[in-house]
C-alpha positions, 0 to 999 in steps of 0.5 A: 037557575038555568035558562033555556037552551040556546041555539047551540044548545047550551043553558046559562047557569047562573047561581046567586044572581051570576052567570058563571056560564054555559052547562051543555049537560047536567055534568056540567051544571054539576061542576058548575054546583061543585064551583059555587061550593057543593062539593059532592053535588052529582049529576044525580043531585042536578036532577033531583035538587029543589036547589035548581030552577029549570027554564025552557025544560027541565034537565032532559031539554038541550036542544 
């Protein structure tokens, strides 16, 4: 999941019940992915994925 955008404009990530920390783009929550075990999730795959579920805006909202 990733929460809405903060006042400095990161999102929580948090993947199976865990905050693992705050993405500032969708390359980070594709590290972020990457971390929690899919390798070859891509900033593509962020966008795409039925794996993510957006809060506060999708993959566009950072601010």
């Amino acid at each position: 999941m990733i929460y809405p955008p903060d006042e400095a404009g990161g999102r929580r990530v948090r993947i199976d019940g865990t905050i693992l920390g705050r993405a500032y783009s969708t390359q980070d929550v594709a590290r972020f992915m990457q971390e929690a075990g899919l390798q070859s999730f891509d900033e593509v795959d962020v966008v795409r994925s039925a794996l993510i579920e957006w809060r506060g805006g999708g993959p566009d909202a950072w601010a």
